[in-house]
N, C-alpha and C positions, 0 to 999 in steps of 0.2 A: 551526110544525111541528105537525101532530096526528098524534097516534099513536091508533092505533084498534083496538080486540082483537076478533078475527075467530075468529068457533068450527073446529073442525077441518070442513074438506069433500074427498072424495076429488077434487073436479077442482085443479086448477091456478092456479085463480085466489087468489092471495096478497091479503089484508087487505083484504077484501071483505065489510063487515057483513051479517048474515041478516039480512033485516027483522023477524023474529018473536022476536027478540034482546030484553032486555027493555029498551029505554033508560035506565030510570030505575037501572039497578044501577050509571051512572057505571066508575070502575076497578075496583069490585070482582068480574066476573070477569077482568081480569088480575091480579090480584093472589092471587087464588083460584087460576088457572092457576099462577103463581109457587110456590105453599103446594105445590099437587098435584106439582110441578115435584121440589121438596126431600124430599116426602115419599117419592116412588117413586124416589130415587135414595138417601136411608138405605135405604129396604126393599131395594135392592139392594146396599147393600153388606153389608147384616143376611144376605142370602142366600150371601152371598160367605167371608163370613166361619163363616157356620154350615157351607158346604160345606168349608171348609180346615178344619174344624174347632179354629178359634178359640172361638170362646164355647159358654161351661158349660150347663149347662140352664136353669139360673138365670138368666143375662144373654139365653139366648132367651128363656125366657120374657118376662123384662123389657120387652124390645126388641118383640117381637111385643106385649105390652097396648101399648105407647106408640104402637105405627105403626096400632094398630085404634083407639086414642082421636083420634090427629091423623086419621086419616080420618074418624071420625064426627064430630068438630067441623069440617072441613069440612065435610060434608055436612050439617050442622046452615047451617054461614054461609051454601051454596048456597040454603038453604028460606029464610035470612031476607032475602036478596037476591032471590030468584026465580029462578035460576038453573038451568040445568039441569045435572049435574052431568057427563054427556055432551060437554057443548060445553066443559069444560075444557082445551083446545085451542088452540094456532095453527096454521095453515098457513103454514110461512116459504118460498113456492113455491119455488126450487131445491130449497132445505137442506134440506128436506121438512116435518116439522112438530115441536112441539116435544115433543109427548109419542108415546109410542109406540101402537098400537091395542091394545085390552084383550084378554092374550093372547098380543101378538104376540112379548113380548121376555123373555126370561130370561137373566140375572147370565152371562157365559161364553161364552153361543154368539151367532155371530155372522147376522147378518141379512142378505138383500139391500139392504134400501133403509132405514138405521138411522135414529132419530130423534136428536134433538139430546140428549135426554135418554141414549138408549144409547151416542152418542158420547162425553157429558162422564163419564157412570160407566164406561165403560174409559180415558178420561185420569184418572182420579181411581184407578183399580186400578194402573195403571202409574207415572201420576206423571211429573209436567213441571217444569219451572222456566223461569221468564220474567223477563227483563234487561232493563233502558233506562233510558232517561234522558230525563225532561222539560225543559225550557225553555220556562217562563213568560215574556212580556214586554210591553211598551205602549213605544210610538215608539221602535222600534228598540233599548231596553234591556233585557236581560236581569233581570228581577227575583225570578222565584224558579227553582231549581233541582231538580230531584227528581232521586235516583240511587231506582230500582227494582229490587227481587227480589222476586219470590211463588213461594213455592211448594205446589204444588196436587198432594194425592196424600192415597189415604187411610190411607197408612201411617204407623207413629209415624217420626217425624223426629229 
């Protein structure tokens, strides 16, 4: 299986390398997209929380230097990869892609066509829980068991 990270492109074609991509950067831009991923979903819940007016001024402020330090040291890893900071992007063709277009998305309101990103921060506002059960095995024996619960929300618990 190869997995391949594909910069955002407004056509339809899913996971399809640019050639002008820079080869030698290997996974560091998915892993950069990943960073970008967690960063603009704190900054959204920062924005969520400052609009209910949960945090003091104090903790925006806080919150705001942290979320412009984790963007410049991305943007710092982008120049030492060569990267361009642009193409931090997937296109996951149905799902649409993973980050939002710069702009297009704000904490609350909803969008026509959402990105994966604006999907998972309104399950992270609302809040979900997920059940199951694994079953491990080799030649027909059951050898290990998992009973599973997560739960995902950005509220205290």
């Amino acid at each position: 299986m190869t997995l391949v990270y594909t910069p955002y492109d407004s056509t339809n074609e899913p996971l399809v390398p640019r050639p002008e991509s820079n080869s030698k950067a290997g996974l560091a831009p998915l892993l950069l997209t990943v960073v970008e991923l967690v960063r603009q979903l704190l900054e959204a819940q920062i924005i969520r929380r400052m609009e209910g007016g949960i945090l003091s001024e104090s903790d925006l402020d806080r919150a705001a230097e942290s979320i412009q330090k984790l963007q410049e040291q991305i943007l710092h890893l982008c120049e030492i990869f060569e990267v361009d900071p642009k193409e931090l992007n997937i296109n996951l063709g149905e799902f649409g892609t993973l980050l939002p277009e710069p702009g297009s998305y704000y904490p609350g309101e909803d969008s026509t066509k959402p990105s994966v990103l604006e999907l998972v921060d309104r399950l992270l506002n609302t809040g979900v829980v997920v059940e199951g059960n694994v079953d491990l095995g080799l030649a027909k024996l059951d050898l290990i068991h998992l009973k599973l619960r997560l739960v995902l929300t950005s509220q205290p618990v």
